[in-house]
LUMGU-416230 format. One line per 3 residues: for each residue x negated, y, z of N, C-alpha, C. Coordinates in Angstrom, 3 decimals. Example, Ala and Ser with C-alpha at 12.3 -4.5 7.8 and 13.67 -1.06 7.14 Angstrom:
2
-13.190 -5.690 7.800 -12.300 -4.500 7.800 -13.200 -3.300 7.800; -12.850 -2.250 7.080 -13.670 -1.060 7.140 -12.900 0.030 7.870
This chain:
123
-87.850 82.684 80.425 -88.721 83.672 81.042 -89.951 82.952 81.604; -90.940 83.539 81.091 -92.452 82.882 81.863 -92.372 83.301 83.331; -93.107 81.665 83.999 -93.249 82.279 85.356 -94.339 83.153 85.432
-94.884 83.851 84.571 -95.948 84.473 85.022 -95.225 86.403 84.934; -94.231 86.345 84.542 -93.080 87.300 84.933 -92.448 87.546 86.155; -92.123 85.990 86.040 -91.023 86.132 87.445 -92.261 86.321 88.263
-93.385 86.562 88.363 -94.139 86.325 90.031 -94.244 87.898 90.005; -94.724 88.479 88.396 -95.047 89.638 89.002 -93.818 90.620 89.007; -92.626 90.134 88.797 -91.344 90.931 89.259 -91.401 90.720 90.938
-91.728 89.452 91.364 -91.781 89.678 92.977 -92.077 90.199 93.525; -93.753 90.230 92.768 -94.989 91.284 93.505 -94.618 92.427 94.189; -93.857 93.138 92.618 -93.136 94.549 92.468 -92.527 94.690 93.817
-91.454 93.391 93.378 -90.367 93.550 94.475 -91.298 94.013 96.172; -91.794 92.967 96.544 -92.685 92.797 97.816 -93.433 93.628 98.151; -94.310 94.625 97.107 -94.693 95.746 97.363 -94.074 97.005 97.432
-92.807 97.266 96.965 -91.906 97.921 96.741 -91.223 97.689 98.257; -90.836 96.118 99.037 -90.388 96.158 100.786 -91.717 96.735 101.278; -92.673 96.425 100.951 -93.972 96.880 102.222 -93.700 98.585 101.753
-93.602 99.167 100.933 -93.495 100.550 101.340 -92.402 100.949 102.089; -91.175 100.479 101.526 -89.984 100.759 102.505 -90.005 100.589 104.032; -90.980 99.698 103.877 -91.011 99.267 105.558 -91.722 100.151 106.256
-92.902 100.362 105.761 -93.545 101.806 106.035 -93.160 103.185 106.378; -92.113 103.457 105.266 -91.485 104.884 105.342 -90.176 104.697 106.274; -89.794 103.591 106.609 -88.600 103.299 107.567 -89.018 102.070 108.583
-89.497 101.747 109.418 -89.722 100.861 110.204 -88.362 100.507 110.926; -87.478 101.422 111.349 -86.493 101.275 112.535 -85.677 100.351 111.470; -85.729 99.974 110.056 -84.455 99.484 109.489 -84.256 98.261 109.949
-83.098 97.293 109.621 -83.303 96.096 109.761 -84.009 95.377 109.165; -84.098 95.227 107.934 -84.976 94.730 106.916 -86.202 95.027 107.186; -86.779 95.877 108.626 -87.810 95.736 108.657 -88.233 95.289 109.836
-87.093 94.744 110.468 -87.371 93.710 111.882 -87.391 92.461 111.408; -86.754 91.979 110.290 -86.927 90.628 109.887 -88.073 90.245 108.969; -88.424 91.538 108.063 -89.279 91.440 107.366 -90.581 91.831 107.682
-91.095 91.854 108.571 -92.261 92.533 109.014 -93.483 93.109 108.244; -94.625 93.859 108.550 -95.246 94.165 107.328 -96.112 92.580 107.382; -96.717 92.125 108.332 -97.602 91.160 107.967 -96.826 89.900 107.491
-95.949 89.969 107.461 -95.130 88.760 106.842 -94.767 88.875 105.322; -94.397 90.406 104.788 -94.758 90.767 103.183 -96.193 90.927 102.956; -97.330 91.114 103.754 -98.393 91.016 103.062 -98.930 89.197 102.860
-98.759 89.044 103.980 -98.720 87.219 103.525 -98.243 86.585 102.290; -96.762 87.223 102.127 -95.987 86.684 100.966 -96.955 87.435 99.265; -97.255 88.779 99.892 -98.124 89.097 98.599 -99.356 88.462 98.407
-100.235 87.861 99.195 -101.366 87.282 99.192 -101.107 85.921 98.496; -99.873 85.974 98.914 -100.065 84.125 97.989 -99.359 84.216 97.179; -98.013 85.280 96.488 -98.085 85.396 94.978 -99.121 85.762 94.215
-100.042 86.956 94.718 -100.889 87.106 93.814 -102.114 85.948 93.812; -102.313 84.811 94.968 -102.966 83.923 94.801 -101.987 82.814 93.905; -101.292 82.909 93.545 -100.363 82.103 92.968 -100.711 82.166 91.040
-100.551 83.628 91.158 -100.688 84.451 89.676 -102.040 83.907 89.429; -102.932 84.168 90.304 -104.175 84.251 89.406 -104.604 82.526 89.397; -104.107 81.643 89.945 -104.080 80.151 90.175 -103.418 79.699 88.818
-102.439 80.522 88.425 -101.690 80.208 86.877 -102.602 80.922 85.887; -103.360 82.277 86.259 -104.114 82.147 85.070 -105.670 81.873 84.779; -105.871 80.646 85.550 -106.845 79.746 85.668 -108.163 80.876 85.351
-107.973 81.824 86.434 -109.510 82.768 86.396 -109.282 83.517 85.376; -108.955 83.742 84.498 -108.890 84.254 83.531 -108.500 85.805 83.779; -109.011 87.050 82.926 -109.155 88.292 83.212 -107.771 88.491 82.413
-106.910 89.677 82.709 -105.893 90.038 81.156 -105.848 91.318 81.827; -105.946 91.860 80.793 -106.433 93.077 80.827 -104.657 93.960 80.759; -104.393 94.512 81.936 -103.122 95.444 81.836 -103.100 96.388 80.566
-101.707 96.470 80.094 -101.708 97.225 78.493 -101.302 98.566 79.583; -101.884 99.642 78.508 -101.825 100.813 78.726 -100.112 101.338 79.785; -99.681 101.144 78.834 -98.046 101.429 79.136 -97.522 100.604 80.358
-97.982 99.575 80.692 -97.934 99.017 82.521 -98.399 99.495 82.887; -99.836 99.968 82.713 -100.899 100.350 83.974 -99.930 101.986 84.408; -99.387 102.654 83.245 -98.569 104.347 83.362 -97.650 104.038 83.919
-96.644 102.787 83.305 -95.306 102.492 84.664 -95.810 102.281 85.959; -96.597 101.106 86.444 -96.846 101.004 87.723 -97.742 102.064 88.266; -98.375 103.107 87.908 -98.484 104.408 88.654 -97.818 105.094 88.879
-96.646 105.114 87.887 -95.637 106.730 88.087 -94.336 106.085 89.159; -94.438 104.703 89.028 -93.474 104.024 89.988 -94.075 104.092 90.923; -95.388 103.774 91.813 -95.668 103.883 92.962 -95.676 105.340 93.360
-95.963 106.325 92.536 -96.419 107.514 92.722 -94.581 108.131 92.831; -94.183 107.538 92.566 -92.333 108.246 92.261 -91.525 107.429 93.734; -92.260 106.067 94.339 -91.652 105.712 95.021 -91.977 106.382 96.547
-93.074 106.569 96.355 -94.116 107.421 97.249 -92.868 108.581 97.777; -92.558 109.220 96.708 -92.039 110.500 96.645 -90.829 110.389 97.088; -89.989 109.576 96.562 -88.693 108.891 96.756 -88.494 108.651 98.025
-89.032 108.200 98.912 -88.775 107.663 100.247 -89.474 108.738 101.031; -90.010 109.862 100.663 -90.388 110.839 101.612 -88.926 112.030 101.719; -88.716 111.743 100.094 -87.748 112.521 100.368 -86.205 112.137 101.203
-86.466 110.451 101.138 -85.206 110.004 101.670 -85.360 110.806 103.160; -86.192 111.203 103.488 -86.061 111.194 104.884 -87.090 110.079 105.722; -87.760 109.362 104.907 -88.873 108.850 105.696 -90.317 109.523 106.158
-91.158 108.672 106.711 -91.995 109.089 107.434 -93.056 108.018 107.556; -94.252 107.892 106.808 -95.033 106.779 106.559 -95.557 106.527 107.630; -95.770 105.475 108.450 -96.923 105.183 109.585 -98.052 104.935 109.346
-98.848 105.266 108.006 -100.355 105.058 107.934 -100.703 106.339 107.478; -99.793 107.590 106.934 -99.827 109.182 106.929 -100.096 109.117 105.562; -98.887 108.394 104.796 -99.082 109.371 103.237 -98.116 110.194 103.671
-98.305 111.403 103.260 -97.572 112.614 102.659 -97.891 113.722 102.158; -96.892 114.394 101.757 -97.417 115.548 100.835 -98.438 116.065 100.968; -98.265 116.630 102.531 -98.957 117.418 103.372 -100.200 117.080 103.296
-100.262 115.766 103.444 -102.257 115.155 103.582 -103.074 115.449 102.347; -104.012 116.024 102.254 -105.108 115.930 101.436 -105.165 114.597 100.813; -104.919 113.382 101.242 -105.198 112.209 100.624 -103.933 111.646 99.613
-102.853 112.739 99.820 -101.847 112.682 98.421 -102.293 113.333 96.910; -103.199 114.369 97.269 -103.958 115.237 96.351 -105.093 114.647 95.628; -105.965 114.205 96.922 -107.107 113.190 95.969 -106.423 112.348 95.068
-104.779 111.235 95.466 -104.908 110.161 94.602 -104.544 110.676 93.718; -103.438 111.487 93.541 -102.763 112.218 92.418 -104.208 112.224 91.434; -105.255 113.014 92.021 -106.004 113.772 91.027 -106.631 112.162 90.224
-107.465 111.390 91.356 -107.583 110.144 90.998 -107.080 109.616 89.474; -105.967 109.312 90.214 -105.040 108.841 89.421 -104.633 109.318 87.527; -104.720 110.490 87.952 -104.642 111.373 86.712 -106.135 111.605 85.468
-107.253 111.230 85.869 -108.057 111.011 85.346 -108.430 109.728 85.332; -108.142 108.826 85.734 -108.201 107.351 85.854 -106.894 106.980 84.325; -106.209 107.800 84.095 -105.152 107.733 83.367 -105.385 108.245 82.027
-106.228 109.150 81.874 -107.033 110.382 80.816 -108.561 109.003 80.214; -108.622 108.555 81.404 -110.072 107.792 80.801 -109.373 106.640 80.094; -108.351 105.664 80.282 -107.644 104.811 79.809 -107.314 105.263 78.456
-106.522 106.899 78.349 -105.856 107.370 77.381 -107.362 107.275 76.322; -108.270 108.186 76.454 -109.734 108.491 75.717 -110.189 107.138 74.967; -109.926 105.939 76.024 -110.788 104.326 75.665 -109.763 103.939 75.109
-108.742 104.304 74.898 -107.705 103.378 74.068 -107.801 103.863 72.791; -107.913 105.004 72.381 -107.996 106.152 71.284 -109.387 105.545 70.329; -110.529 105.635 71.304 -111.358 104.813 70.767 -111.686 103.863 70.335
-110.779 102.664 71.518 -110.669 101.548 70.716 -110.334 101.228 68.928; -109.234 102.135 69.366 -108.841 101.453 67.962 -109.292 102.187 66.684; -109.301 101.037 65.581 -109.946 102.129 64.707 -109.299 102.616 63.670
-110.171 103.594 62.721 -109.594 104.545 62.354 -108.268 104.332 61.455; -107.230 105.402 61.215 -106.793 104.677 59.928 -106.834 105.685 58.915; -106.984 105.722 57.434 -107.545 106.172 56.767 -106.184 106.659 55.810
């Protein structure tokens, strides 16, 4: 397995505790884990990642960029419904769940359109 896997399975992982920690603060895992102590740890995997790919741009394939939206956007959902309660005010309720959704959904349509285009025809 490339380490350039294993870091961004961490990422996942690490961004995946900073929401939990968010939507549940009282847990334990979130007295030991604090948020500024997972954002630290994310700052220097992803300074880690981009240190392995010596500057270099790579362009997310379509089908990651749709998993890691519908996963944040599903985890979002997931932990509201557990019964959490975000301390920076995502929720349903807010207008600013609506913008990203919409965001998101044409940010997703323009990807779909430029990929279509990209490639060319077949005859």
């Amino acid at each position: 397995m490339k380490l350039s896997t294993i870091l961004n399975f961490f990422i996942l992982v690490f961004f995946t505790l900073l929401f939990v920690n968010d939507f549940f603060p009282d847990t334990t895992i979130a007295s030991i884990l604090t948020k500024k102590i997972i954002l630290l740890i994310l700052v220097v995997l992803v300074i880690i990642q981009l240190a392995l790919d010596k500057g270099q741009y790579k362009k997310m394939s379509k089908k990651a960029y749709v998993g890691l939206t519908l996963y944040t956007v599903g985890l979002w959902i997931v932990l509201t419904l557990l019964g959490g309660q975000s301390q920076i005010g995502l929720s349903f309720t807010s207008p600013l769940f609506y913008i990203i959704i919409v965001l998101l959904g044409l940010d997703l349509l323009r990807i779909s359109r430029q990929s279509k285009r990209d490639q060319p025809e077949k005859k």
